[in-house]
C-alpha angles and dihedrals in degrees: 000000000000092000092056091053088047090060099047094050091054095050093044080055096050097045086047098051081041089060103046131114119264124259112256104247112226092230092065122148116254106266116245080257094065093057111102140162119255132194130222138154130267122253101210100206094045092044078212130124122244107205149172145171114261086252107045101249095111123042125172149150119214128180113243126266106177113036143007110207108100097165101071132070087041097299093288120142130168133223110217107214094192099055087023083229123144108219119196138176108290099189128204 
């Protein structure tokens, strides 16, 4: 009787380690959560976006997509981490 006992107790511990949830990984990819916009300033000559998190973790430069005028709304342009575009001023 103890060793069947023994043995259910064994096989109640390996479903249950089969059925449990997955270790995080430590490569994962950044959540949808994580994405932000970030702002940054327009290099004219580059036509390209300089920009960083409020903080200073994060720091890029990213030619632009939309727009060319960088001279206009005060230079300011944005990188969008979630569509990976660099939008910068358009003008009128």
């Amino acid at each position: 009787m103890l060793f069947l006992n023994s043995v259910s107790f064994l096989m109640c511990a390996f479903a249950a380690a089969i059925n449990a949830a997955p270790a995080a990984t430590p490569n994962r990819l950044h959540s949808r959560e994580d994405l932000t916009v970030y702002n940054g300033y327009c290099n004219i000559a580059e036509n390209a976006c300089h920009w960083s998190a409020s903080d200073g973790s994060r720091v890029g430069t990213c030619t632009c997509s939309t727009g060319n005028n960088c001279g206009i709304s005060n230079g300011r342009c944005y990188y969008d981490d979630q569509t990976l575009n660099c939008v910068c001023p358009t003008g009128s």
